[in-house]
C-alpha positions as CSV (number, residue, x, y, z in Angstrom):
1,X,0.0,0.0,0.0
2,X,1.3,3.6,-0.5
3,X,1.9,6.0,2.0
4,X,-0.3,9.1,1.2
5,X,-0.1,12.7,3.0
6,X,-2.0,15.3,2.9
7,X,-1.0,19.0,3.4
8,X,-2.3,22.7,2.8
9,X,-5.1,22.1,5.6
10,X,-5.7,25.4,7.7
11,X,-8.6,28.3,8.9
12,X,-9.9,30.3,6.3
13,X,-12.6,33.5,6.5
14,X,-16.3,32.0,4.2
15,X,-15.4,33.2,0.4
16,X,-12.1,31.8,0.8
17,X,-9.4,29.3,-0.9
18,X,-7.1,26.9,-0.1
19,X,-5.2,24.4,-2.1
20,X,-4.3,21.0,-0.6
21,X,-2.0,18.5,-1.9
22,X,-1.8,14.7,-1.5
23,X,1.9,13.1,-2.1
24,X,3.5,9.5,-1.2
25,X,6.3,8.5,0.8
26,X,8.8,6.7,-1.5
27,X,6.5,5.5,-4.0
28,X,4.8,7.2,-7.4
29,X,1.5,7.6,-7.1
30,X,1.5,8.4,-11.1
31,X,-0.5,5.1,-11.4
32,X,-3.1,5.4,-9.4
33,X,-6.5,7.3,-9.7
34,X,-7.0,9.3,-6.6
35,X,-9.8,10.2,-4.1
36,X,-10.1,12.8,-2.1
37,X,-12.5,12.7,0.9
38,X,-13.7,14.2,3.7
39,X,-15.2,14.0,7.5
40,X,-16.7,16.7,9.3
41,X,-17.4,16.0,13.2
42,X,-20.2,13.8,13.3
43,X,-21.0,13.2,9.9
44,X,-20.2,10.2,7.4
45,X,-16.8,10.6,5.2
46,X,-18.3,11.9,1.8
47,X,-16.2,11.5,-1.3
48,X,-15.3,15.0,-2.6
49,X,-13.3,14.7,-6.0
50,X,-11.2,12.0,-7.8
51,X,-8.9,11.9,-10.7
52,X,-7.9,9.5,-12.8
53,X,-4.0,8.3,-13.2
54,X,-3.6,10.5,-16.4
55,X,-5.5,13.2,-14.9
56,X,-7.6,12.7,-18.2
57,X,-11.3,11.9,-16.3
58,X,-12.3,13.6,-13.1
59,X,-15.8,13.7,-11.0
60,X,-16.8,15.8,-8.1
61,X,-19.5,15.7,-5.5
62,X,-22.8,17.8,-6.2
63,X,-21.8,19.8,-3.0
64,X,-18.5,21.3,-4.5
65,X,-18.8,21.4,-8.2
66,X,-17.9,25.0,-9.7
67,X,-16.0,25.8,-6.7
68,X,-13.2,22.4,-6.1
69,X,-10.9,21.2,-9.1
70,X,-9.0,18.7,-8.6
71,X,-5.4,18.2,-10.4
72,X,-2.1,16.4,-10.2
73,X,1.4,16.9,-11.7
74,X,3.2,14.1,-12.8
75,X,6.4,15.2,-12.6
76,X,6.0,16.2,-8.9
77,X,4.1,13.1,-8.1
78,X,1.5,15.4,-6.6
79,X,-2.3,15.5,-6.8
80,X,-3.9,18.9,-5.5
81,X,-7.1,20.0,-4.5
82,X,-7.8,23.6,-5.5
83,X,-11.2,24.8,-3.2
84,X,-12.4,28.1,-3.4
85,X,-15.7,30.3,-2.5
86,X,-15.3,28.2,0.5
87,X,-18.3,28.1,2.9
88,X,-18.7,27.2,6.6
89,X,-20.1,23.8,5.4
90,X,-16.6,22.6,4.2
91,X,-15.1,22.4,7.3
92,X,-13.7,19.0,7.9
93,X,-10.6,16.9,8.0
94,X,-9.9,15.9,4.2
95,X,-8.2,13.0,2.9
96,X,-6.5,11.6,0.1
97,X,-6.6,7.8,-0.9
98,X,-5.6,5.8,-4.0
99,X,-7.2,3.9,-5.9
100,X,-7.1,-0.3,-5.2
101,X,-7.2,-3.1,-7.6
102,X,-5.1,-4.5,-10.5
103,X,-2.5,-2.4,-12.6
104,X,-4.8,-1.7,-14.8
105,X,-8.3,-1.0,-12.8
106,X,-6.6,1.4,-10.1
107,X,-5.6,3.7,-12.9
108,X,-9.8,4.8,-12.8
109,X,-12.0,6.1,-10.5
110,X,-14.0,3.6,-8.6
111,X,-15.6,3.1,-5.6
112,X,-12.8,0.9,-3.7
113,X,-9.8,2.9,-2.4
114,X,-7.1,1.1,0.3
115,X,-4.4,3.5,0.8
116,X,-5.3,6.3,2.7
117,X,-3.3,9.4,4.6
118,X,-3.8,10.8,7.8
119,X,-5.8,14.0,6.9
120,X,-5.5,17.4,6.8
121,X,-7.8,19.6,8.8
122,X,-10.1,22.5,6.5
123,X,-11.9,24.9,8.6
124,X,-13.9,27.5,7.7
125,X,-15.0,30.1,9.8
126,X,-15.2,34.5,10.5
């Protein structure tokens, strides 16, 4: 399994943006479609945005389309999450997970994801 982590977490004023970025320890993680979640206090984790391994296909939740875009640079082995226009409602510890399967299958968004990092806390707030 990779070794994911998260970063670019902080406090931000409503209207707001912050970009977050997901790397791995040692590993690529140029092969792998990636997730990104998240988990406010008391609430289910809700899948936020993924992207596939070439970056080609990428799908977001209802709650943060036209404001989240999700991205990733090859070369720095890096997926980002750019959020902006950001409301009290996005407060929550996000994650970052790959995708699991075969060679092939993890390269696409799916529904299965085994490799996860430790989070990065988002909150919102005046």
């Amino acid at each position: 399994q990779l070794q994911l982590v998260e970063s670019g977490g902080g406090l931000v004023q409503p209207g707001g943006s912050l970009r977050l970025s997901c790397a791995t320890s040692g590993f690529t993680l140029n092969g792998y479609a990636i997730g990104w979640f998240r988990q406010a206090p008391g609430k289910e984790r809700e899948r936020v945005s993924c992207i596939s391994a070439n970056g080609g296909s990428t799908n977001y939740a209802d709650s943060v389309k036209g404001r989240f875009t999700v991205s990733r640079d090859h070369g720095r082995f890096t997926v980002y999450l750019q959020m902006n226009s950001l409301i009290p409602e996005d407060t929550a510890v996000y994650y970052c997970a790959a995708r699991s399967g075969s060679v092939s299958l993890r390269r696409f968004c799916g529904d299965e994801f085994d490799s996860w990092g430790r989070g990065t806390q988002v909150t919102v707030s005046s």
